[in-house]
N, C-alpha and C positions, 0 to 999 in steps of 0.2 A: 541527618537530613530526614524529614518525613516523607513516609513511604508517596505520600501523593504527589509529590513535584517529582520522584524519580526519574519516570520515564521521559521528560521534556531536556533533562541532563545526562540522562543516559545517552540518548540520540544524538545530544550534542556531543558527547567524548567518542560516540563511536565513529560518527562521522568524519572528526577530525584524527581517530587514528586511522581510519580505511584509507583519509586521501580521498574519498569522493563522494557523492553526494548521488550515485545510480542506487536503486534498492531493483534486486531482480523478483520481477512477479510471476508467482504461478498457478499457472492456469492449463491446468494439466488434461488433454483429447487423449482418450486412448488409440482410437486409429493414425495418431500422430507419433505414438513413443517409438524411438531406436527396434528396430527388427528385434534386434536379441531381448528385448524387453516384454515386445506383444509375442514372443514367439513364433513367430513367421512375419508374414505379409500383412494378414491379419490380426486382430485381439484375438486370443485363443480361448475358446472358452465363456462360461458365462459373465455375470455382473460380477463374480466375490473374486475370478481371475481380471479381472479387469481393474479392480480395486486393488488388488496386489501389484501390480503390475505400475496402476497409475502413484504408489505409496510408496515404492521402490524406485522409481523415474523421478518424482520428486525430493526424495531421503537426499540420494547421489547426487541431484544436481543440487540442494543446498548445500551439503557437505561441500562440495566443487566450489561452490560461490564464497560460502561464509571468509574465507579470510583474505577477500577480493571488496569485498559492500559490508556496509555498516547493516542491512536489513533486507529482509524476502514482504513480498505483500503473498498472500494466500488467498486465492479468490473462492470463495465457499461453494459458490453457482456451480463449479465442475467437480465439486465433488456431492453435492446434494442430490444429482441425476440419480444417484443409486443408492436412495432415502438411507434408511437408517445407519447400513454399513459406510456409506460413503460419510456419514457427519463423522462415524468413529473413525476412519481414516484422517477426515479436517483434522480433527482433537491431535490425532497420535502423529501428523505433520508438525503440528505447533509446538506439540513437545520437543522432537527430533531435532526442528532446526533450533529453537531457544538452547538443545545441548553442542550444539555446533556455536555457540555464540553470539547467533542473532538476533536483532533484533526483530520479532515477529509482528505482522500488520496483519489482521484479519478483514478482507476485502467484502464483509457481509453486508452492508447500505442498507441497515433495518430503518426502521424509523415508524411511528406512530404518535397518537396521543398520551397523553400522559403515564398514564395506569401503563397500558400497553407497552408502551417504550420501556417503565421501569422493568419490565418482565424480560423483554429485549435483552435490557443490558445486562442481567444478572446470568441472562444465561450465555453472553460472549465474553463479559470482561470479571467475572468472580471465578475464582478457582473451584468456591464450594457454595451447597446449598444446604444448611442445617434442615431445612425443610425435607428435604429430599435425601439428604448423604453421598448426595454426588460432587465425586472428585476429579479433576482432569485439570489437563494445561488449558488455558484460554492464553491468546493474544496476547501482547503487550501496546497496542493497540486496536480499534476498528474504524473503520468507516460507518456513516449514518449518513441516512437519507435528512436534509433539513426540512424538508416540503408542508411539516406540523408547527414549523415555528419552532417558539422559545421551550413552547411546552413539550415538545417532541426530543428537544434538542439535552435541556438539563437532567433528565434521569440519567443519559449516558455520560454527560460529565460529570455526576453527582456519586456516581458506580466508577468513574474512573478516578475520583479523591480517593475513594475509600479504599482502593487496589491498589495505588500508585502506577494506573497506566492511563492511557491514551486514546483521544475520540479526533477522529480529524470529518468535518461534516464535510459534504458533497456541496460545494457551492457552486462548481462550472465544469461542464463537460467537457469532453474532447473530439466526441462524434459532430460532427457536421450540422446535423439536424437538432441537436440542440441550442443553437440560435433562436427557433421560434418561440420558443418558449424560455430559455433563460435570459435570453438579450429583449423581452418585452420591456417596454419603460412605460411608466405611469406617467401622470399629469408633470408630476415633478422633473421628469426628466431621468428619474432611474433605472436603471436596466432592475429586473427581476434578480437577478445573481448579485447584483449590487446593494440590495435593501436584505438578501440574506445573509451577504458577508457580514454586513455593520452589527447582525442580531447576534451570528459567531464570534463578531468580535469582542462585544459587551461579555459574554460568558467566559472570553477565553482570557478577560483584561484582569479578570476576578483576583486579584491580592495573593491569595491562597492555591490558586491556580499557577501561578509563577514562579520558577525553579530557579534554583543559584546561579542557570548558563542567561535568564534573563526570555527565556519560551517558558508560554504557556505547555499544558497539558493537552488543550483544544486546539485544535490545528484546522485547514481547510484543505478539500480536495480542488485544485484550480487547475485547471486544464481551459487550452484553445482560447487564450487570451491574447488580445494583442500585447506585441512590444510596450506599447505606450502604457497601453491599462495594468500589465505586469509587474512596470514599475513603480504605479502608483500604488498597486496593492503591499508589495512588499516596504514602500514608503510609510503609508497609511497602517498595515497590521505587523508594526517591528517587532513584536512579540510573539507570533506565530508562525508555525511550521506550518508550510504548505509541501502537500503530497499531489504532484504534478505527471497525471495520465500523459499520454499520445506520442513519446520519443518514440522512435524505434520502426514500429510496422505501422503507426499511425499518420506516420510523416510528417511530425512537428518538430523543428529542426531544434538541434542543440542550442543554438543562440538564444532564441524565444526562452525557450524553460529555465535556460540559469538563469535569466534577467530575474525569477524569483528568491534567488541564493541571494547572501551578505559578501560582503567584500571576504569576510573571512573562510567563507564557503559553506556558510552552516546559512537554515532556515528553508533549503527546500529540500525536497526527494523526488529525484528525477525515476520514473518507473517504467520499465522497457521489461517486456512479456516475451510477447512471442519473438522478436527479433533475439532474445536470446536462446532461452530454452530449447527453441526450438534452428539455431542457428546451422548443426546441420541439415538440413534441408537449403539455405545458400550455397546455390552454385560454387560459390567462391571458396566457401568451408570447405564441403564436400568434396572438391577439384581436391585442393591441399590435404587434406585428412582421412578424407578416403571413410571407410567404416565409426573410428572414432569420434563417435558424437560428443564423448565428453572433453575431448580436444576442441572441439567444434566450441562448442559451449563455454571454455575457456578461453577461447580467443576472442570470443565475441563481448566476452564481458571488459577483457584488458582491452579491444576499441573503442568499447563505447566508454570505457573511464576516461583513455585518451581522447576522446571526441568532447565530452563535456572540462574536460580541466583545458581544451584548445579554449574553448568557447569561454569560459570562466576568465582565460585569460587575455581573450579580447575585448572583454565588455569594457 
């Protein structure tokens, strides 16, 4: 198999041995981690204790997850707060959880011009840079911004042939307020998010792009879809993984999101953040588990698998 259809088969086998189709995301506060973690009440200490601290809160809870979910997303934004140390922390997450068995999403939604973008990708989805002699884990996928078009879009797919991994572009949000702007429709009648799935899907249709499970490598970010539009998309792009924000603490019910799954369960990634990670902090956890967060965190990830396999099986 060459290395550049891997990751779109990969995801398919791991999916279909987890059982479910939840990737748990992390997005790691430190005035949020487990008492025993920040040290008190408080983060203790300055940035590089907080960094240890938020590196260790995440280590445990993917180890916790990995043999529950096919993949973790890693959202870069909380760990770039504490510039340089915090990107070496991203890196040495990516690695950690890839030796836990997961599959890795790097939540960074770069995106630019041409030139720019190629520069983007080489420094999330290559492992090394002859230029440079720098080594590390990257991703096994990322997210990208699509907002430059075609030209914005193919560096990152052209960087994830040559790695054998994965670009999934942002085509629909999940926050509220992104209606005014991505449900804009032109003269034709098309919603904004509508004329840049079809751009993602021409790239992701690419021949060479397609793996023996029958996905692309290119995938989209689709969140806050109706029912109706969900299943057109997943009708319209049967080749592609869609990585599906807002279950959980965003309040987009299990029903909606799988309608982007295949009869066989494969083709979407359901992504739920803070409703888990952070699930002791639920009254309900907490009542039951008392101190145990990572009880906590465990339990919450076995409901939300049984909440999306209910919904999978009433579709």
């Amino acid at each position: 198999m060459e290395p550049r259809v891997r990751f779109a088969d990969r995801l398919c086998d791991a999916v279909k041995r987890k059982g479910t189709c939840l990737v748990v995301g992390l997005d790691p506060v430190a005035e949020r981690l487990p008492v025993e973690l920040r040290g008190g009440s408080q983060p203790a200490g300055g940035g590089a204790c907080r960094i240890d601290a938020i590196l260790e809160f995440c280590t445990q809870t993917a180890e916790l997850v990995a043999p529950m979910v096919p993949a973790v997303k890693i959202n870069i934004a909380f760990f770039e707060r504490y510039l340089a140390a915090g990107i070496d922390a991203y890196f040495e997450l990516v690695g950690r959880a890839k030796r836990f068995g997961l599959e890795v999403i790097g939540d960074v939604k770069r995106g630019d011009i041409g030139h720019t973008a190629a520069m983007y990708a080489a420094a999330h989805l290559a492992d090394g840079d002859s230029t440079t002699g720098v080594r590390r884990y990257v991703p096994d996928a990322v997210t990208v911004n699509g907002f430059a078009g075609m030209e914005g879009i193919l560096p990152f797919a052209e960087a994830a042939d040559r790695e054998g991994r994965g670009v999934f572009v942002w085509v629909r949000a999940s926050n509220p307020t992104a209606a005014e702007i991505q449900d804009f429709a032109g003269g034709d009648g098309r919603m904004m998010h509508e004329v840049l799935a079809d751009v993602v899907g021409r790239v992701a249709r690419q021949p060479a792009r397609i793996g023996d499970s029958g996905y692309s490598s290119v995938g989209m970010v689709a969140g806050g879809l109706s029912a109706e539009k969900a299943l057109e998309f997943r009708a319209r792009y049967d080749h592609v993984w869609f990585l599906v924000p807002g279950y959980g603490r965003q309040g987009c019910a299990a029903a909606d999101c799988v309608k982007l799954c295949k009869a066989d369960g494969t083709g979407a990634l359901i992504n739920a953040s803070r409703s888990i990670i952070y699930a002791f902090e639920t009254p309900s956890y907490a009542e039951r588990f008392g101190g145990d967060w990572k009880a906590a965190v465990e339990q919450a990830v076995v409901d939300a698998r049984a909440d999306l396999a209910r919904a999978a099986g009433e579709k």
